[in-house]
C-alpha positions in Angstrom: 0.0 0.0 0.0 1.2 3.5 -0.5 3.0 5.3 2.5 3.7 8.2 1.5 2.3 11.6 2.7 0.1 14.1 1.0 2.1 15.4 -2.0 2.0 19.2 -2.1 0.5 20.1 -5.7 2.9 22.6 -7.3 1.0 24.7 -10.3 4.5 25.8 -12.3 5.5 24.5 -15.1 9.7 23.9 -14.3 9.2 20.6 -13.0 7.7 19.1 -16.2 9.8 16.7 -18.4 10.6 17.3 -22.0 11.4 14.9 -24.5 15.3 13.9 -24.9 15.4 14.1 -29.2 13.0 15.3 -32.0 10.1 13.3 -32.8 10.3 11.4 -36.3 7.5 12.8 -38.4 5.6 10.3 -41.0 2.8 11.1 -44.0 0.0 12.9 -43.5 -3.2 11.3 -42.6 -7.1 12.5 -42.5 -9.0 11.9 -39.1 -12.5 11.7 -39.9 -15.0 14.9 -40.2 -13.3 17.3 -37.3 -11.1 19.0 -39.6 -7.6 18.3 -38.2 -4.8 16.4 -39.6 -2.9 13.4 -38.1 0.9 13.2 -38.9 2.3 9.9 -38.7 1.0 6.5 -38.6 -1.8 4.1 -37.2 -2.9 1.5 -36.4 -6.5 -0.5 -38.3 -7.0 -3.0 -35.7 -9.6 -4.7 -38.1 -7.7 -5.3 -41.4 -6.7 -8.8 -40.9 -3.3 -8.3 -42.0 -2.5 -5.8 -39.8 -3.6 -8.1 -36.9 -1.5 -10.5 -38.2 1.5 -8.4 -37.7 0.4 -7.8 -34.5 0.2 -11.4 -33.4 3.6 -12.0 -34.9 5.6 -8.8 -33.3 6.3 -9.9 -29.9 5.3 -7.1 -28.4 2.0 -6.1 -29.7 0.8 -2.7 -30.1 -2.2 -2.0 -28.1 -5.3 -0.4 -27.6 -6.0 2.3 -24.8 -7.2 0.3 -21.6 -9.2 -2.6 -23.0 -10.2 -3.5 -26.7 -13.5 -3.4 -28.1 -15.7 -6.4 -29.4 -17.6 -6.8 -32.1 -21.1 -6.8 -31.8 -23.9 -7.1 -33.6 -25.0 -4.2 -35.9 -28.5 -3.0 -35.3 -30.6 -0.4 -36.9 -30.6 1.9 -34.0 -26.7 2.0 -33.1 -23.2 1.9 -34.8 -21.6 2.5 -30.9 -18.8 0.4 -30.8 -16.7 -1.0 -27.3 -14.2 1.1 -25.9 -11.3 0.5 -23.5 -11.7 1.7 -20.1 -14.1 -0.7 -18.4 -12.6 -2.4 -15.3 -14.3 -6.0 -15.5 -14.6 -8.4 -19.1 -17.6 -7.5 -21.3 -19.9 -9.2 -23.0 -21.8 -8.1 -26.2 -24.4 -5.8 -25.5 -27.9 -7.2 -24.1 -31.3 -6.4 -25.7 -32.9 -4.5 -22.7 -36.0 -7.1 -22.8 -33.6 -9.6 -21.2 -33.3 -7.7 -18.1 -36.2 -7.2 -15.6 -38.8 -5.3 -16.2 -38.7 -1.8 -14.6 -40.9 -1.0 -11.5 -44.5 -0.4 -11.5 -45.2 3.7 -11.6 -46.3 3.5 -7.6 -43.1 1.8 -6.7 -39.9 4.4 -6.2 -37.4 4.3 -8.5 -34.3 2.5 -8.1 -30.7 3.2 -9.0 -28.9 0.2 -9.6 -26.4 -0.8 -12.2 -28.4 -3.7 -13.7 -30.9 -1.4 -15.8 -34.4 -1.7 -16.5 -36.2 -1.7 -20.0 -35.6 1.3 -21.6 -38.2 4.2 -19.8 -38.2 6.0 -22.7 -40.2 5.9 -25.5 -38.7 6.4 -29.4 -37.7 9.5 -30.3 -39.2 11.2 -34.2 -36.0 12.0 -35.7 -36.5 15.1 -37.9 -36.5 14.3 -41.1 -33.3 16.5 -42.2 -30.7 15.3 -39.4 -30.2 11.8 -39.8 -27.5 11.3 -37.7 -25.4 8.0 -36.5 -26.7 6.8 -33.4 -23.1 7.1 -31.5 -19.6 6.5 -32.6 -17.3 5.0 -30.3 -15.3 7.8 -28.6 -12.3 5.3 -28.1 -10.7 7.3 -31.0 -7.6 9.6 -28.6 -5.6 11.6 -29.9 -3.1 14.6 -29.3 -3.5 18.0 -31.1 -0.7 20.5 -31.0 -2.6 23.6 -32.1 -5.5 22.2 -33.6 -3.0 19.6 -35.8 -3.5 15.6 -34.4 0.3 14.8 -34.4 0.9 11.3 -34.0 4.5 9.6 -33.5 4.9 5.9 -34.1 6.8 4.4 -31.2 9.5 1.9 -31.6 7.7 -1.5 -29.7 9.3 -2.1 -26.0 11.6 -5.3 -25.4 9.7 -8.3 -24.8 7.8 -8.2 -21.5 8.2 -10.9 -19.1 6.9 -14.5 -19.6 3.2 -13.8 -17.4 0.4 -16.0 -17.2 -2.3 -16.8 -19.7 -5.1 -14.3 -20.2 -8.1 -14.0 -22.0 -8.4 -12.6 -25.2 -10.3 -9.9 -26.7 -11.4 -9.1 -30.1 -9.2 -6.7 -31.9 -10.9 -3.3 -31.8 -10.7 -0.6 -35.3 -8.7 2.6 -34.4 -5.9 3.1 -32.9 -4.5 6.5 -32.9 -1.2 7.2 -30.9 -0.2 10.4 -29.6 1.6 12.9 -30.9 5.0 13.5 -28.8 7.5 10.8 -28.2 8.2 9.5 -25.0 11.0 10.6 -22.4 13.3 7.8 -21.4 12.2 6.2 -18.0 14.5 6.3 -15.4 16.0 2.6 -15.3 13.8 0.9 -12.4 16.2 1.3 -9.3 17.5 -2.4 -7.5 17.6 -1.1 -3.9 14.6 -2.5 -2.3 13.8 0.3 -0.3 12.9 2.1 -3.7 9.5 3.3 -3.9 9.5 -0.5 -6.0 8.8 -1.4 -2.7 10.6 -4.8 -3.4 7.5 -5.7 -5.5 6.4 -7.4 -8.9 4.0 -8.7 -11.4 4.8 -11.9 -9.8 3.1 -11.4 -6.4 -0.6 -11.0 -8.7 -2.6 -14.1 -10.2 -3.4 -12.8 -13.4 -6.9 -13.7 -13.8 -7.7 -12.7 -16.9 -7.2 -9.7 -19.5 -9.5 -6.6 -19.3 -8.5 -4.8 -22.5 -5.2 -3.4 -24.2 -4.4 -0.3 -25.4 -2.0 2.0 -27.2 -0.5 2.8 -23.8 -0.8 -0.8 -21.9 -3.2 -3.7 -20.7 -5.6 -3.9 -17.9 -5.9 -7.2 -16.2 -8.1 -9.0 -13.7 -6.1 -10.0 -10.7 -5.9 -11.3 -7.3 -2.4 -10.8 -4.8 -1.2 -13.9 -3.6 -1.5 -14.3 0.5 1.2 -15.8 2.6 -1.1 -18.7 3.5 -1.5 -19.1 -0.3 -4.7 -18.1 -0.6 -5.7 -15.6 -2.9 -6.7 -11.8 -2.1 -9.9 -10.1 -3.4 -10.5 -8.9 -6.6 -8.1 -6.1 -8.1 -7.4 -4.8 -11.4 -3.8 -4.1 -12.6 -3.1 -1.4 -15.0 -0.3 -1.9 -17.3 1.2 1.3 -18.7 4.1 0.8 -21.2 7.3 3.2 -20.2 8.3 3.7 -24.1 4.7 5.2 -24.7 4.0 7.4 -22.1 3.8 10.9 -23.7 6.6 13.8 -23.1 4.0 16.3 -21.4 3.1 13.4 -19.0 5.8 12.2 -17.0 6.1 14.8 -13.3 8.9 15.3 -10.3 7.5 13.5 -7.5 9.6 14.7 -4.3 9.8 11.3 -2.6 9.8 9.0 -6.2 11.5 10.8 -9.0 10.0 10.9 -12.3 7.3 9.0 -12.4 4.0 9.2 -15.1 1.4 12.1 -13.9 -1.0 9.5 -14.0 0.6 7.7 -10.7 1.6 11.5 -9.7 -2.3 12.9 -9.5 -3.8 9.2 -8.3 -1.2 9.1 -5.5 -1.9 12.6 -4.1 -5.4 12.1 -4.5 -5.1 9.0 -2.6 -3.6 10.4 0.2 -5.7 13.8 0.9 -8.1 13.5 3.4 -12.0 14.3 2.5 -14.7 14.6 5.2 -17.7 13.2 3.7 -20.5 15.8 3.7 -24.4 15.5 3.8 -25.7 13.1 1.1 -26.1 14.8 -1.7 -29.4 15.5 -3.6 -28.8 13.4 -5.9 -27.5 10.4 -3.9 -28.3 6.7 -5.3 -29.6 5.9 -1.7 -32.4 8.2 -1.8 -35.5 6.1 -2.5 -33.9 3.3 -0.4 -34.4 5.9 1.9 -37.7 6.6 1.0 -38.9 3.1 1.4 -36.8 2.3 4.1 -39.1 5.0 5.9 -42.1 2.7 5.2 -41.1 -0.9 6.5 -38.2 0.1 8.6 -35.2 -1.2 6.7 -31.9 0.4 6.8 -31.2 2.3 3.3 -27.9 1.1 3.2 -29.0 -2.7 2.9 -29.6 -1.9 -0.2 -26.8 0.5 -1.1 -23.9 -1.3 0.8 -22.3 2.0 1.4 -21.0 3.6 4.7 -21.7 7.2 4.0 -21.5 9.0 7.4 -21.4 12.5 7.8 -18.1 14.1 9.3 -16.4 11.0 8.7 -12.8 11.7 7.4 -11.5 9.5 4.0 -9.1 9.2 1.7 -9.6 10.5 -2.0 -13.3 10.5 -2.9 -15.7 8.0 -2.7 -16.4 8.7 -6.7 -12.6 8.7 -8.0 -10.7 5.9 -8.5 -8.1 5.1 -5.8 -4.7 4.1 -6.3 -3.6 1.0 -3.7 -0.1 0.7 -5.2 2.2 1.0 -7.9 5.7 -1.1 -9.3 7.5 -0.8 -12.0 10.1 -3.2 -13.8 11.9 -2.6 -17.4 9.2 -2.4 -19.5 5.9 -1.0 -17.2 4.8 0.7 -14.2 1.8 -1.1 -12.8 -1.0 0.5 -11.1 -2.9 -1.7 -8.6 -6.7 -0.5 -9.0 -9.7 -1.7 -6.8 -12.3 -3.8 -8.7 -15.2 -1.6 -8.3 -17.5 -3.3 -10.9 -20.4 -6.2 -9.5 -19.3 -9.3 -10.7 -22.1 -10.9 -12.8 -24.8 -12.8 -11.2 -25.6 -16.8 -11.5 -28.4 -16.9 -14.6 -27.9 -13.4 -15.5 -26.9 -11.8 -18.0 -23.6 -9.1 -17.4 -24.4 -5.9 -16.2 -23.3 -3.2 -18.2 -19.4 -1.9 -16.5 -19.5 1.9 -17.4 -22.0 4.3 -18.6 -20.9 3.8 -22.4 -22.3 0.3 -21.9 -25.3 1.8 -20.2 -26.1 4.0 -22.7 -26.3 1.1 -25.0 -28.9 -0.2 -23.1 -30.8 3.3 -23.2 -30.3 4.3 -26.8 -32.8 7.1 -26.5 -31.7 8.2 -23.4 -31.3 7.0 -19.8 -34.4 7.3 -17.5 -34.2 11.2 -15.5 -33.5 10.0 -12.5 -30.2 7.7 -13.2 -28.8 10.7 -15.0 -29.9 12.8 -12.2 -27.7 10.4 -9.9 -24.5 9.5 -12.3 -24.4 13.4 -13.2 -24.3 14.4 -9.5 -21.5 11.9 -8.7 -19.7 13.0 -11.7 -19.7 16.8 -10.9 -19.0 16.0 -7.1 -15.8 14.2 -7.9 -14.2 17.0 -10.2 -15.3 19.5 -8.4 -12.6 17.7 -5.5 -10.5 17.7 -8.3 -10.7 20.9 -9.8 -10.2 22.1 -5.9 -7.3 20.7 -5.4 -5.8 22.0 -8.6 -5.9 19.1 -10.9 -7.9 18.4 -14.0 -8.6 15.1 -15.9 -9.2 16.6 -19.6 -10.6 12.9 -20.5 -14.0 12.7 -19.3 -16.3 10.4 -20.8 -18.7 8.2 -20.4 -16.0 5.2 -21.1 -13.9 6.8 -18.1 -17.0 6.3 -15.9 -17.5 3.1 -14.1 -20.1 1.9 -12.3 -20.0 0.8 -8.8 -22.5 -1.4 -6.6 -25.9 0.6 -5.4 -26.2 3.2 -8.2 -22.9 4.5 -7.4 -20.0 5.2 -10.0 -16.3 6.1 -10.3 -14.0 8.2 -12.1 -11.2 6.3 -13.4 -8.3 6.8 -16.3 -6.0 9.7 -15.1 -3.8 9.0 -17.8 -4.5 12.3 -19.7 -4.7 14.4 -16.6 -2.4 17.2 -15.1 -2.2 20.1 -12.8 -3.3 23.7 -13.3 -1.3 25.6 -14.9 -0.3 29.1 -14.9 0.2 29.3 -18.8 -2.2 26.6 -19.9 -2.1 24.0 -22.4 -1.3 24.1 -26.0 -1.8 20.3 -26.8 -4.8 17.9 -25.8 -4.4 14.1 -25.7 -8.0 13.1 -25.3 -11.5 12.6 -27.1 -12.4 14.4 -30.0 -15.9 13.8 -29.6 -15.6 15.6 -26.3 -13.3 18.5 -27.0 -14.2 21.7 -26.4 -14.5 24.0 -29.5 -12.0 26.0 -28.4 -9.0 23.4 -28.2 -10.5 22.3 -32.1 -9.1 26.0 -33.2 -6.0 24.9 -31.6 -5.8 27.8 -28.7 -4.2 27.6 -25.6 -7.0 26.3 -23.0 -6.6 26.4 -19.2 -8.4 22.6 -18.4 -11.0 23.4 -16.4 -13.4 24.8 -18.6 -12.2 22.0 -20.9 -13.5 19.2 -18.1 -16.7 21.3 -17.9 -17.5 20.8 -21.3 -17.0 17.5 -21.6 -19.4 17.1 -18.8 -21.6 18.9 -20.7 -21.5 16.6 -23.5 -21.6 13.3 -21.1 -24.7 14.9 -19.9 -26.1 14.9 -23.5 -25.3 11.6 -24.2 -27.6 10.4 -21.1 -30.1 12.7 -22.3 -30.1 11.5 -25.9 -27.8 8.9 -26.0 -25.4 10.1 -28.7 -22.7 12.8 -28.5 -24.2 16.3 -29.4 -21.6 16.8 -32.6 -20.5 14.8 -35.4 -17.7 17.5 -36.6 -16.0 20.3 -35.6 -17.8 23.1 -37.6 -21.1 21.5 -35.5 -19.1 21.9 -32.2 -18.1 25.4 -33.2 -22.0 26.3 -33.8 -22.7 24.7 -30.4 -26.4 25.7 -29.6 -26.5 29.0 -30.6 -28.6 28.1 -33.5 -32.1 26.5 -32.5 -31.9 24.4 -36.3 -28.8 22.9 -34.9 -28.8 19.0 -34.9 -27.8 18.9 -31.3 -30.4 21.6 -30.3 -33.2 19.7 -32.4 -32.4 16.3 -30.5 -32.1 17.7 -26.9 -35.6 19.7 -27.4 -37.0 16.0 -28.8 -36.3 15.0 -25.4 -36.3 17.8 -22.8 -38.9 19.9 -24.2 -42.4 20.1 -25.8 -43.7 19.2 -23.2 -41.7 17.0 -21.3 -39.9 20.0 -19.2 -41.3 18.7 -16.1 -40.9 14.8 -16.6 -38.6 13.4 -14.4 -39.2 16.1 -11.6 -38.7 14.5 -7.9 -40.0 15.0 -4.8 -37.5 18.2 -3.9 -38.4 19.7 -7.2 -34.7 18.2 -8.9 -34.5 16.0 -12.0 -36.8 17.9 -14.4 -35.7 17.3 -18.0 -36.6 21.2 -18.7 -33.7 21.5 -15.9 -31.4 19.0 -17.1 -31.6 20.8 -20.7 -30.7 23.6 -19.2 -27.8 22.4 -17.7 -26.5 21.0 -20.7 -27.2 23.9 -22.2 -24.9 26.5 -20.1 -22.0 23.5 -19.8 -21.6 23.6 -23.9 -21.4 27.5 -23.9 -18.9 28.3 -26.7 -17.8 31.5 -24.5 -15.6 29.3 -22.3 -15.4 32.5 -19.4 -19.3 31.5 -19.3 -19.1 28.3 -18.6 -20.3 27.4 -14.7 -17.8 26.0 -12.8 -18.1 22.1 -10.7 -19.3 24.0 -8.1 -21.8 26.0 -8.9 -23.2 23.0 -11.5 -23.9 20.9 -8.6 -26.4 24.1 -7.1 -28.2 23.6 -10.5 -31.7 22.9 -10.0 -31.6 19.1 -12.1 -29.4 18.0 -8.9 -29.7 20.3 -6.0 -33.5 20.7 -6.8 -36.0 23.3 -5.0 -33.6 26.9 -5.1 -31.3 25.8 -7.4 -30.5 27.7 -10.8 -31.8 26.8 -14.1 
């Protein structure tokens, strides 16, 4: 487990590493409808011969944190599978195979086994077909609105580990546009942050997903008795592809990847859990729990108490511990994810999943509740000076009891004075302004990509297909995004949803989407004052 103390968050930029030697540039490349170019070379993970190569090289590239798997087309959705689930997947489930939802008297219930869709099909107009959703898996750098991308030389052949379960190659890889710095050689003494450790110590389980940064693996830690620990997941993150604007001084550990950098401090700062929140997954457990005198968390499993002190937050992903050897760092992860049930079918891991389930949109009071935890953990974040700059609904798992976690800090960094010029993210969740290639500042940039999460559980696809329609944003009422929201959240339907305390309205939730997308990025709300919107915090909230 990690012992070391709080780490101080420093906001300058003299401590970041730069890469050693010039990055090799290849041929030009289109990347789809946004408008930027990609330099370099990558990756078709479905053209069979490609995936040949792969199998051959013997160190395959790889996908971001877990591959996707094919699934069956459908009429109504071209979404694809993604990499940044914790726990195997399965192909997406018809929603008649799970249970049915509740009758209309019965409170709702927030679990992460969903119900038949609530919602009935939306009339698309008749000028805007649009795809249902593209997977968003597609991450990329831009260096002033160019996608650079520098092909990385394959590390030296990993160590011998045990079989793993294989996944279905997934279609785009893209890799990242700076080379990496050269990792410090792993030290030998054993009272190195190594803490003595290795890959060894794990039963590997099976294989999550792979990416163009490293694996993810199912594991357990092997006990002195020889038993076998519970569930954890192990993060592989290759040292040769770690990006040049993501390695960081640590005081105590060196260089290490910003990834382990944020997780660790985040890990260690204390958080005294406040009221529950509005929007808390508990509250109709509560509700009924009133009526036959159950406790509310028999259902939820949680120990939410106020006043009591934790570390990190209960909706970020926590780091236990981290390794290295000559090839990877490895980040031990909780496994936050139910395991599937006897005679059941697999719930869905994440909200991309979810969403699948929901393709016109997730019932108003789940998004109510995933929305809330979502602004609650980077509002800690933002805080405490860091910002992820790769949410999305992929990077949102979900947990036991309605509850759900932030995970992938891979992207992440701290405030900084002078901003960013480069993004290594989501396209499809990329603020308008980092499309033009400006310097952005990473806060604002996290708010709109809330904003467009919070679409996607309104509508259930992402709000713009290019860049020219994230430029427009809303501020034209034909826009295609503006036309689908209103399908959903208006004519009518302003009020459904609404709660008890006078929160979960889709008129309010519209609204909130609405200001989160603002192309003026100085009026964009911040985490804070998004969870005082009415859709969460309800009666006196702002709309």
């Amino acid at each position: 487990m990690l012992s070391a103390p709080p780490v101080a968050l420093a906001f300058d930029d003299d401590d970041w590493i730069t890469p050693p030697h010039v990055p090799r540039l290849y041929r030009t490349a289109s990347v789809g409808s946004w408008g930027v170019t990609s330099i370099g070379r990558g990756f078709d993970w479905d053209q069979e011969p490609d995936l040949a190569k792969v199998q051959e090289s013997p160190t395959p590239p790889v996908q971001e944190e877990r591959e996707e798997e094919k699934r069956p087309e459908t009429p109504a959705t071209h979404g694809r599978k993604h990499p940044h689930s914790f726990l195997d997947k399965s192909p997406v489930i018809s929603p008649k195979l799970y249970m049915p939802s509740p009758p209309p008297h019965d409170p709702p219930q927030l679990a992460c086994r969903p119900t038949t869709p609530l919602i009935q099909p939306l009339a698309r107009s008749p000028s805007s077909p649009r795809p249902r959703r593209r997977s968003s898996q597609q991450r990329v750098s831009l260096v002033a609105g160019r996608v650079l991308i520098t092909p990385i030389d394959p590390p030296s052949p990993p160590p011998m580990l045990s079989d793993s379960l294989k996944r279905t190659p997934s279609s785009v890889s893209i890799l990242s546009s700076a080379e990496s710095t050269r990792a410090p050689t792993p030290s030998t003494d054993p009272q190195s942050f190594l803490g003595g450790r290795n890959i060894s110590e794990f039963v590997i389980e099976g294989e999550i997903g792979r990416g163009a940064y490293g694996l993810v693996k199912r594991a357990r830690e092997k006990l002195p008795g020889g038993g076998l620990g519970p569930p954890l997941v192990i993060k592989q993150v290759i040292k040769s592809r770690i990006l040049a604007d993501c390695w960081k001084k640590h005081p105590k550990h060196g260089t290490i990847p910003i990834e382990i950098y944020v997780m660790s401090a985040i890990s260690n700062t204390s958080y005294v859990l406040p009221p529950r929140r509005p929007w808390d997954p508990s509250r109709f457990s509560r509700s009924s729990a009133n009526q036959d005198g159950t406790s509310p968390l028999d259902s939820t499993g949680d120990d939410w108490i106020e006043g009591k002190v934790v570390k990190g937050h209960p909706n970020i992903c926590p780091l236990l511990d981290f390794f290295e050897d000559n090839h990877y760092y490895y980040l031990v992860l909780p496994s936050t994810t139910p395991e599937q049930l006897p005679n059941e079918p697999a719930p869905p891991s994440d909200l991309f999943d979810l969403v699948e389930t929901y393709p016109q949109g997730l019932p108003p009071s789940m998004i109510r509740t995933y929305l809330g935890q979502i602004a609650d953990a980077s509002c800690f974040l933002h805080s405490h000076g860091i910002v992820h700059r790769d949410i999305k609904d992929e990077n949102v798992v979900l947990g036991r009891g309605g509850r759900c976690i932030l995970i992938d800090f891979g992207s992440s960094g701290l405030v900084k004075k002078s901003g960013w010029d480069t993004f290594s993210g989501t396209l499809d969740y990329a603020g308008p302004e980092i499309l033009r290639g400006e310097r952005y500042y990473g806060k604002e940039q996290d708010v709109w990509a809330f904003g467009v999460v919070a679409y996607v559980l309104l509508v259930g696809e992402c709000p713009f297909m290019t860049a020219a329609e994230a430029q427009e944003g809303f501020e034209s009422p034909f826009a295609n995004a503006s036309i689908s929201l209103d399908e959903r959240c208006a004519e009518g339907k302003e009020k459904d949803g609404e709660e008890a305390d006078g929160g979960g309205a889709l008129g309010d939730a519209a609204s909130l989407v609405r200001a989160c997308l603002r192309l003026d990025v100085a009026a964009r709300p911040t985490f804070e004052r998004i969870m005082q919107c009415r859709f969460l915090a309800g009666d006196g909230g702002w709309t």
